[in-house]
N, C-alpha and C positions, 0 to 999 in steps of 0.2 A: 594304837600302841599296845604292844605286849603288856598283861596285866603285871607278870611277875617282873617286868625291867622297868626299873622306877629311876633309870640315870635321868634327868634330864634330857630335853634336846632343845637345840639352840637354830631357830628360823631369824629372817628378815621376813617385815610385813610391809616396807616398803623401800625406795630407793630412786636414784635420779634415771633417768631412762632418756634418751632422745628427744622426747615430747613434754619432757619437765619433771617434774615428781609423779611417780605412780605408787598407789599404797594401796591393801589388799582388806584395811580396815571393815571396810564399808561390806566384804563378802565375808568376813568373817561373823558379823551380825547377824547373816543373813543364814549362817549355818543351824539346822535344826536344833528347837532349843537350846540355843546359845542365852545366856544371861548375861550381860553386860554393864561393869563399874567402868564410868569415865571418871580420872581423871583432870582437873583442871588445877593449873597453874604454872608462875613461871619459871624462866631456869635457875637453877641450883636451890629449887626450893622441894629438892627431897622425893619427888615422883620416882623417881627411877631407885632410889632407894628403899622406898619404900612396898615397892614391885618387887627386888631385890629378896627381903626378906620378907613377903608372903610366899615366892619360890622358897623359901630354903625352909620357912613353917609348913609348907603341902608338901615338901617331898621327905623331911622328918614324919609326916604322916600318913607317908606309903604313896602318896598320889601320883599318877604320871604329871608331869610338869614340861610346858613346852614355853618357853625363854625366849622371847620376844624384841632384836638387838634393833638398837636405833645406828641406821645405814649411816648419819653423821655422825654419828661416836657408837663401835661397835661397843663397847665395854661397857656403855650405858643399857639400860631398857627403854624398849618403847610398850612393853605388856608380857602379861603373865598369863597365858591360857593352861585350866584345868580340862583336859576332855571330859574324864569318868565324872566330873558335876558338869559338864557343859556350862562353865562361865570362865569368864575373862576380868581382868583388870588393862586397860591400855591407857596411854596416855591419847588425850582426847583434844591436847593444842594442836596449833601450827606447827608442821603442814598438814598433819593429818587430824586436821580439827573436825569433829564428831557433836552430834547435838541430839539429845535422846529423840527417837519415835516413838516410843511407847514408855512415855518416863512410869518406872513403877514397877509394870509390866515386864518389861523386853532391857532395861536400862537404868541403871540408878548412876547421880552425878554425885560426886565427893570433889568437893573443891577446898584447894589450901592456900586460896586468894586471901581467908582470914588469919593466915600467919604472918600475914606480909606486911613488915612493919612498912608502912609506904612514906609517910614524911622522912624519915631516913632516905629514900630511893630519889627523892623528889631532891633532896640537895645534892643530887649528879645527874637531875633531868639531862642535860646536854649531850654529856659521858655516853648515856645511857639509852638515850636516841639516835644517836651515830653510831654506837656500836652496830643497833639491831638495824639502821639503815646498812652498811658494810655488809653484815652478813650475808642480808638478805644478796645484795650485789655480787657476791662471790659465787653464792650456791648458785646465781643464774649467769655467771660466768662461764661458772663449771660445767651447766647445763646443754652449752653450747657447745664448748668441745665434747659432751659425751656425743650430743645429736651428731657432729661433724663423724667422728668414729660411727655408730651410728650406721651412717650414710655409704662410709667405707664396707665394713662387713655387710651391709646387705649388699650390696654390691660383688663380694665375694660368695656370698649363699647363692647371689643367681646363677654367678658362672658356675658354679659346682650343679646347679639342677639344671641346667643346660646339655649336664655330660651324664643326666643319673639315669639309671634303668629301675623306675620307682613299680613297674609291674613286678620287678624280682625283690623292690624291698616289702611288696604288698605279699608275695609269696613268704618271704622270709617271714614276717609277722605271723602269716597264719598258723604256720608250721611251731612257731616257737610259740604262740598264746595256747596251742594246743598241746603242747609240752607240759606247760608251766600253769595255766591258770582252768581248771577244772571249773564248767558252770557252779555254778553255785543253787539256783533257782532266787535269788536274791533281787532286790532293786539296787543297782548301784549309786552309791555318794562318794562324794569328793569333798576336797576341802584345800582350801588353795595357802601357799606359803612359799616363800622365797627362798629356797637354799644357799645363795650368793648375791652379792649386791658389790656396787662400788662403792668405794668408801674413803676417810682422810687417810687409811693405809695401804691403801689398794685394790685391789680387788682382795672382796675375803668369800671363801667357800667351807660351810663347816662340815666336814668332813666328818668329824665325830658322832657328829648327828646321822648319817651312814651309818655306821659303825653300829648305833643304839637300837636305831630303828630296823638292821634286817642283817639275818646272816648269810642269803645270796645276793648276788650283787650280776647282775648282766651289763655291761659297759660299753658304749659306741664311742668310739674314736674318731670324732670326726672336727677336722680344723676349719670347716667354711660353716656346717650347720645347715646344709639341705638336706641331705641324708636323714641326719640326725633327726631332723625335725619331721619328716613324714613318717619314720621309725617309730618315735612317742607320740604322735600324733594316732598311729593307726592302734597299739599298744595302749593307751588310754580310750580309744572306743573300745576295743575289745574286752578289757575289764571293768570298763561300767556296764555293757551288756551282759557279762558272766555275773554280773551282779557284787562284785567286792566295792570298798569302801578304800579309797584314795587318797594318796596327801603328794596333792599333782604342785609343780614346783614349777611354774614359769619362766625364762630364760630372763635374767635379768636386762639383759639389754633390748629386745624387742619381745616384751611380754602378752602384745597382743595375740601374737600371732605363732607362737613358736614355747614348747614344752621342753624343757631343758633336764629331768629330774620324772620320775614316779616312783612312790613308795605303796606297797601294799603291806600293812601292817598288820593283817591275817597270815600271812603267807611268809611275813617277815625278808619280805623281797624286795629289791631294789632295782629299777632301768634307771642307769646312770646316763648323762653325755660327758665326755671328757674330750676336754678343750685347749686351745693355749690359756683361755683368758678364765679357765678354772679345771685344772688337770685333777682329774680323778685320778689315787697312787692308793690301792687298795692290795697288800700283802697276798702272795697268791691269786689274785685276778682276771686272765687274761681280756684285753679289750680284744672285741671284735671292731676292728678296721674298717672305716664303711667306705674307703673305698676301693672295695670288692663289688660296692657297687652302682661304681662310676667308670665313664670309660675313662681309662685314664689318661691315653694317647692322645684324645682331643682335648683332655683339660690341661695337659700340657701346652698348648698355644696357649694358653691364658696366665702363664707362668710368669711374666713381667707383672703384669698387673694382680697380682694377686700378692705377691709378693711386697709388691708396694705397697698394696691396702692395707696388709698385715702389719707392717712397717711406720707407715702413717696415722695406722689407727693406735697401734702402741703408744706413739707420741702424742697422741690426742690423749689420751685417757692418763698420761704420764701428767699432762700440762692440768688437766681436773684432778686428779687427784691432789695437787699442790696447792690447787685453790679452794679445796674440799679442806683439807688443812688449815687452812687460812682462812677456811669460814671457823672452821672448828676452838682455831684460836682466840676469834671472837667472842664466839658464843663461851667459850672458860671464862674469859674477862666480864662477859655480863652475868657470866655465873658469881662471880668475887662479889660485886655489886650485891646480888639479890641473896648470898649466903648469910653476908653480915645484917642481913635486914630479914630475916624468917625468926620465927617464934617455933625451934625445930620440938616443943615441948610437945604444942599442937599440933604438929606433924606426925609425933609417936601416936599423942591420942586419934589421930584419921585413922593409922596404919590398923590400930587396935577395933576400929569401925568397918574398916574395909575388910581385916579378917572374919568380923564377926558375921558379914555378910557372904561369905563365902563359904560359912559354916567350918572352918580353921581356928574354932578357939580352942 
């Protein structure tokens, strides 16, 4: 991140995927020198507020600040990462529950389990055990129509790499990493982070975060994602070999295997993919089209079915988003429950612990 642009930027670190919940927690640890606060306790007992205002105390004190949004309620947090100190605050529950490796060392735990007035919580046990069973049952509702969409679009990425001439997207690469990205003599690093996620509003893509982190922008327009994906696929080897440092961005929907996003924040540069299911609209722009290169005469026979997918898979992700909602809903009412029962006194005094650890006093 640029030293002199201290706007915030706003990631997902995790999100529902085909294969269940996928979170990027666990690589985040594992980034060099990363120092890591978990963390612990339940809903509406102040976590994400109190993340809240340690971003808004680091960035009153010049710090880059990277905003860390929880994929079931964007507007909350799931963590607060400072690069320039290399630490973090995350929330460290389910789903993305965390349990230090190196308590001391690598990880310090802050738990606000002791603000919890509990005999209060205990006269709506019932309430309050059905809610969190509901939840639960929604997100893995919703689970299943993402998988089902899913199954659609990759199904539409094969026909498209059935028609692609990937030798001419391998020349294109060469040509343009030789443009753009100058050796370095560097070892290159990365660091992984979600640009877009599904969510109880939809699909969200923070765009802004674009905008912060680079003032070139290179952009492939590609609506199946085979193109696309061997484009930043070959573009992210090519800049770890030139040696720059990366904040590579996974496709939210099949994040194993497919790079949706690159930012080089030396270079202040950006490879976009621009999508239906997250359209990059960047002032001044132009996308490159990728398919320039597809044939496109034979992926016309494929025009029924593709079309369908696209169709099908909107209605899939239409029907989880409703129930992502519905979990969402939930989870506010267990929030109601566990707000009137916190001691938010000692929630200030954490927040005042957690800064002090962070060296933010």
């Amino acid at each position: 991140m640029n030293a002199a642009n201290h706007e915030p930027v706003d990631f997902f670190l995790g999100t529902t995927i085909p294969a269940g919940f996928k979170g990027y927690f666990q690589s985040l640890r594992r980034e060099p020198g990363m120092q890591m606060i978990l963390l612990k306790s339940g809903p509406g007992c102040g976590k994400s507020t109190l993340m809240k205002q340690l971003a808004q105390q680091a960035q009153r004190q010049g710090e880059p600040v990277q905003r860390i949004h929880c994929a079931s309620d964007p507007d909350s947090l799931d963590g607060v990462i400072l690069p320039r100190r290399r630490c973090a605050v995350v929330d460290a529950t389910a789903p993305h529950a965390m349990e230090p490796e190196a308590p001391g060392a690598e990880e310090q735990v802050v738990s606000l389990y002791h603000t919890i007035r509990a005999p209060e919580l205990q006269a709506h046990r019932q309430e309050i055990t059905a809610l969190f069973a509901r939840n639960a049952d929604l997100r893995r509702r919703a689970a299943r129509y993402v998988a089902s969409a899913g199954s659609l679009l990759l199904d539409s990425r094969r026909a498209e790499a059935c028609n692609a001439d990937f030798e001419k997207v391998r020349r294109y690469v060469k040509r343009l990493c030789a443009r753009l990205l100058p050796p370095t003599g560097n070892t290159g690093t990365e660091e992984l982070r979600l640009l877009s996620a599904m969510t109880p509003k939809g699909g969200v893509f923070w765009q802004g975060t674009v905008q912060t982190l680079a003032d070139r922008y290179v952009v492939f327009r590609d609506e199946y994602g085979a193109v696309s994906r061997l484009l930043l696929e070959l573009i992210h080897a090519e800049a770890l070999t030139r040696g720059y440092h990366l904040i590579t961005c996974p496709c939210a929907m099949h994040p194993e295997d497919k790079i949706d996003h690159i930012f080089i924040p030396s270079l202040r540069i950006a490879f976009l993919t621009d999508s239906p299911w997250h359209p990059v609209r960047l002032p001044g722009t132009a996308a490159v089209r990728c398919t320039r290169f597809v044939d496109r005469e034979n992926l016309a026979a494929y025009r029924a079915r593709l079309r369908f997918n696209r169709r099908a898979a909107g209605e899939l992700l239409e029907q989880a988003t409703a129930l992502m909602a519905q979990a969402k809903s939930c989870h506010d009412e267990l929030e109601t429950y566990y707000r009137s029962a916190v001691d938010f006194t000692a929630v200030d005094a954490a927040a005042k612990d957690c800064a002090a650890l962070l060296g933010l006093e």
